[in-house]
TORLOVO-527798 format. One record per atom (N, C-alpha, C, CB): residue in three letters; x, y, z. Coordinates in steps of 0.02 Angstrom, whole numbers, plus 50000, padded with zeros to 5 digits. Glycine has a CB too. Layout:
TORLOVO-527798
ALAXYZ ...
This chain:
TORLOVO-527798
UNK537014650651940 UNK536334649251958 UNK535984655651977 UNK536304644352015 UNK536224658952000 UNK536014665052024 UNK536004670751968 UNK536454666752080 UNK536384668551893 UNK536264672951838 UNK535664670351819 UNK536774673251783 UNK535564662951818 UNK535084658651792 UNK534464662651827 UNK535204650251812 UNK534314664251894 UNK533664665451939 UNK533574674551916 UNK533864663452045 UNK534074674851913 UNK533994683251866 UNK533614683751806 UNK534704686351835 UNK534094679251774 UNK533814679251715 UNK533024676751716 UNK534254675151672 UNK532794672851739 UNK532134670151746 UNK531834677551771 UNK532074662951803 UNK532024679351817 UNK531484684451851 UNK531654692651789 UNK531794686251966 UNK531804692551751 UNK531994698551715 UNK531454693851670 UNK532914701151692 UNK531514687951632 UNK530814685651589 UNK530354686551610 UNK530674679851572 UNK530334683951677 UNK529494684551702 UNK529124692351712 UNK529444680851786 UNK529754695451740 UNK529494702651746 UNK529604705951672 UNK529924707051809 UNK529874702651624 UNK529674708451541 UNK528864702851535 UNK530594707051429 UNK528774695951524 UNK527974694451533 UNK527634698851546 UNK527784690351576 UNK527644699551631 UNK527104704251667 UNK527154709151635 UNK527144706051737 UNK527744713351597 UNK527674719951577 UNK527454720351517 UNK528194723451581 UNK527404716051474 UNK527304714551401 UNK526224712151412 UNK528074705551369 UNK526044711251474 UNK525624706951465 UNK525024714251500 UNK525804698151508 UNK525614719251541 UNK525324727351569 UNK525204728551512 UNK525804733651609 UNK525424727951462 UNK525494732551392 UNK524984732551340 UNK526094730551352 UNK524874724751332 UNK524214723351314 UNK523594725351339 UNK524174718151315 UNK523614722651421 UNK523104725151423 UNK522824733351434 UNK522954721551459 UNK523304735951438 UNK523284742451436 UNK523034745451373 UNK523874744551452 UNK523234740851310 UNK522964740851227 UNK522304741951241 UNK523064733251175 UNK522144736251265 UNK521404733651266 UNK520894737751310 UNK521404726151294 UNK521334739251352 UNK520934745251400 UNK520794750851370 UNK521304747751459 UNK521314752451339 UNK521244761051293 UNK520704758851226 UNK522294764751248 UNK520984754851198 UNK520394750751144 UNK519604752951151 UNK520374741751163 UNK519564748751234 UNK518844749251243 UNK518554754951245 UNK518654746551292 UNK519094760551313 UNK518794767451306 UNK518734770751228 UNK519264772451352 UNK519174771051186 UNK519014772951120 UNK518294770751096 UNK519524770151074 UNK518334764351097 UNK517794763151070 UNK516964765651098 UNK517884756551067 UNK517254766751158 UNK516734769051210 UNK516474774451189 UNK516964770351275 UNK516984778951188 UNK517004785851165 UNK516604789051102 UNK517644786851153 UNK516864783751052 UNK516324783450989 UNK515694783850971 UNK516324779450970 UNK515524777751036 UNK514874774151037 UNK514474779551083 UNK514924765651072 UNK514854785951111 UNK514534793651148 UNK514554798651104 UNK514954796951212 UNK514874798651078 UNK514804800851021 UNK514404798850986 UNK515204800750997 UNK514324793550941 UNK513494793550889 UNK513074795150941 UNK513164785050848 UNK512854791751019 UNK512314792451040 UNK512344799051055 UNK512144788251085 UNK512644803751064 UNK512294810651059 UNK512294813951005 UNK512504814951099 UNK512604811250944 UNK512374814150899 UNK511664811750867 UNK512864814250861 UNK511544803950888 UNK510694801350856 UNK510394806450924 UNK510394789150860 UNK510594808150994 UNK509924811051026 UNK509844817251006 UNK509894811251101 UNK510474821150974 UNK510354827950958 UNK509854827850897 UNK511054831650943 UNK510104822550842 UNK509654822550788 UNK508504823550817 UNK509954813150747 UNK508734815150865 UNK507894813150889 UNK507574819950923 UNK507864805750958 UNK508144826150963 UNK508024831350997 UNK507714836150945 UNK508634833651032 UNK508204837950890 UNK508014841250840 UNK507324839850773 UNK508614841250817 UNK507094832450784 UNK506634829150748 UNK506074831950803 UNK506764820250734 UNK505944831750864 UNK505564831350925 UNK505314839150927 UNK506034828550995 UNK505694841950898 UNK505664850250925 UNK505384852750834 UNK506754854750963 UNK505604850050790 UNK505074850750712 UNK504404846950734 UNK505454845750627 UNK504494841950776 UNK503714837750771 UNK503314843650826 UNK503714826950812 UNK503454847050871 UNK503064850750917 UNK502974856850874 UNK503394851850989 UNK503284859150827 UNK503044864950780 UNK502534864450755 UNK503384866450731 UNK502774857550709 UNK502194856650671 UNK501634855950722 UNK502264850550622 UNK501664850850756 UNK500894851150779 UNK500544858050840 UNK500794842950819 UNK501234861150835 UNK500914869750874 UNK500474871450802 UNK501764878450897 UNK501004874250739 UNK500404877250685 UNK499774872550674 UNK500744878050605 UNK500024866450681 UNK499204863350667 UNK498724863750703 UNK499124857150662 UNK498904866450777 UNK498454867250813 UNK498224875550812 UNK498674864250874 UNK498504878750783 UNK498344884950795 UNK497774885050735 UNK499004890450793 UNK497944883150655 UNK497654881650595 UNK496774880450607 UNK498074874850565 UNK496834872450662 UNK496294869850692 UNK495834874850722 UNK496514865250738 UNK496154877850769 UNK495724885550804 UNK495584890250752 UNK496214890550862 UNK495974890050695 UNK495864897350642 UNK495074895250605 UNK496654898250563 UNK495144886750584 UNK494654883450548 UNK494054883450601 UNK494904875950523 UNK494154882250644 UNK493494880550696 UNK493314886950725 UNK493654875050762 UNK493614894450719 UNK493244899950720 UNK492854902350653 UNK493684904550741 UNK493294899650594 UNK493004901450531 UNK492364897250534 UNK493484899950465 UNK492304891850547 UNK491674886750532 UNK491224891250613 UNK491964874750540 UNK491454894250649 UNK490764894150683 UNK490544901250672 UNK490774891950766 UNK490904905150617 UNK490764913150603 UNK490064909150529 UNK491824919850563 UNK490484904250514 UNK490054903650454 UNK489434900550457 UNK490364900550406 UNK489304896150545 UNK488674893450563 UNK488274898850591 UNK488744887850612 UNK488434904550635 UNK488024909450632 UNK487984915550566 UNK488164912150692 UNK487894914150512 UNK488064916450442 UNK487484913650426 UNK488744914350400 UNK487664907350426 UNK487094904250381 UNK486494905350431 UNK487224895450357 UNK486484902450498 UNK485804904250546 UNK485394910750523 UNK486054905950629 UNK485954916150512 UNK485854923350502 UNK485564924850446 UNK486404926850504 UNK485634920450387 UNK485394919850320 UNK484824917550310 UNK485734916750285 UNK484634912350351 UNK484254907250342 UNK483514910350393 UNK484704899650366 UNK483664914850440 UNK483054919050453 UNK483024924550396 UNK483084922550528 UNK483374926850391 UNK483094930950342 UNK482844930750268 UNK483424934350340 UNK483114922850249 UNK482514918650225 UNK481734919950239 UNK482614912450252 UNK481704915850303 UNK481104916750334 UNK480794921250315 UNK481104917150389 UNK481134924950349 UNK480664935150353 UNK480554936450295 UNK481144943450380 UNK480974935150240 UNK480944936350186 UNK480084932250139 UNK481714934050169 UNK480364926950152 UNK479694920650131 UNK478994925350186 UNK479984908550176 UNK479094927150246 UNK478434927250273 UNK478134933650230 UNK478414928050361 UNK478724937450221 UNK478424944350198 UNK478084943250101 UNK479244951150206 UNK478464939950067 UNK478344938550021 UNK477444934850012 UNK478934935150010 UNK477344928650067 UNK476894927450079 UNK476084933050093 UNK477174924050119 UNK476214937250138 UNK475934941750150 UNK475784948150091 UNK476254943150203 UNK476264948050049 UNK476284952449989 UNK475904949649932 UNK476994953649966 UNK476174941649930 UNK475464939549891 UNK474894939149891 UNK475394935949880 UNK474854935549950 UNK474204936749992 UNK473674943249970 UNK474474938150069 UNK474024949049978 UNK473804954149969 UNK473634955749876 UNK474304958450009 UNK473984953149849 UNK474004953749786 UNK473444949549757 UNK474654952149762 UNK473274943949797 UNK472604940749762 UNK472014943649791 UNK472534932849771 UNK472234947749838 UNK471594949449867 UNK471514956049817 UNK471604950749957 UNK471834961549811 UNK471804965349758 UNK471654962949675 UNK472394968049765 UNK471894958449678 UNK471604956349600 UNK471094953749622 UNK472004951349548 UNK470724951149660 UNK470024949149676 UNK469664955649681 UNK469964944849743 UNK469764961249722 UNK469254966649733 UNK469404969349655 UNK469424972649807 UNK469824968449603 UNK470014973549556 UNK469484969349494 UNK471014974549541 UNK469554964749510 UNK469074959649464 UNK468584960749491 UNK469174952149458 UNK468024960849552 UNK467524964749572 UNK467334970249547 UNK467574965949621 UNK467764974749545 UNK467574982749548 UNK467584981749447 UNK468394990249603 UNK467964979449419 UNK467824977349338 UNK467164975949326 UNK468214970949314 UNK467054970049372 UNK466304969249348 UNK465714970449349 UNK466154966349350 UNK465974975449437 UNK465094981349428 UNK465254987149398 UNK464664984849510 UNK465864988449377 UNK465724995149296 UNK465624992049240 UNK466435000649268 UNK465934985449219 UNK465524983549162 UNK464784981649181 UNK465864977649126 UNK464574978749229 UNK463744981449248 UNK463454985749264 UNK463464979649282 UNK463594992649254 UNK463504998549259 UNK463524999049187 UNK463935002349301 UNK464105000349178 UNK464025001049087 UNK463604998749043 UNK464484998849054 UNK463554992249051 UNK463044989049044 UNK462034995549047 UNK463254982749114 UNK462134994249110 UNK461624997149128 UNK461395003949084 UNK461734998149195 UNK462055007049092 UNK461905014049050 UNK461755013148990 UNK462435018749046 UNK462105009048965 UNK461945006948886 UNK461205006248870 UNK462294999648866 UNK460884999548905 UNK460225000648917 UNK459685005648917 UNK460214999548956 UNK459815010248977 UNK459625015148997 UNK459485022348929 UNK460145015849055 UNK460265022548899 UNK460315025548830 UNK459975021748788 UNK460985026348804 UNK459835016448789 UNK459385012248714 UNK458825013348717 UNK459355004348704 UNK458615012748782 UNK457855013948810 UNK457575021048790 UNK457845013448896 UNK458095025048805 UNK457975034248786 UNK457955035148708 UNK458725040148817 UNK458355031248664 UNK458465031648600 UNK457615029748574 UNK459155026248576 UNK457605024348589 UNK457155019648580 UNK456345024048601 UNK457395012748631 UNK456475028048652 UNK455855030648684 UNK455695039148653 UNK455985030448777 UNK456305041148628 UNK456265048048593 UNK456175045448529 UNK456905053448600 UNK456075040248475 UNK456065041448428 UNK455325041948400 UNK456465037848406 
């Protein structure tokens, strides 16, 4: 009887040891699996780290691009301002040059028509003498 109570307690204690064993499987199991699952996640955060750090490039050059464009556009709004008076000046002076030009062809068309009335006159004047010496 007492081999019999041995024997029982040598089963029960290979159980318990057979049942350490498993779960000891299952324990190491999980950490493995654990381990894995730290693995991808720092390899997806290194990836999202490395995606995060191209997305701040890009939008550094785009922002620098933005400043390059928005100095070019305001070199080219005082350009055109700069153009666009001297338009002006240009048109006022042109104005003033014509101006002057009709007024010269007005006095020049004047002064035409009292030498052809002069000429005139002399002609006369010579017909009258022709006319009076003969």
């Amino acid at each position: 009887s007492s081999d019999l109570a041995r024997q029982e307690y040598e089963e029960e204690g290979q159980g318990s040891l057979m049942r350490a064993v498993w779960q000891l499987q299952v324990a190491d199991d999980c950490v493995i699996g654990l381990r894995k699952r730290q693995e991808q996640e720092t390899e997806t955060c290194a990836a999202y780290r490395a995606e995060l750090a191209q997305c701040r490039q890009e939008a550094a050059e785009e922002a620098a691009t933005c400043r390059r464009l928005a100095l070019s556009l305001a070199s080219s709004e005082n350009e055109q301002r700069f153009m666009l008076q001297k338009v002006q000046r240009l048109e006022t002076t042109l104005k003033g040059e014509n101006q002057q030009s009709v007024e010269m062809l007005a006095e020049a068309s004047r002064e035409r028509r009292e030498a052809a009335a002069l000429v005139e006159r002399l002609r006369g004047r010579q017909d009258d003498g022709v006319l009076t010496a003969r």
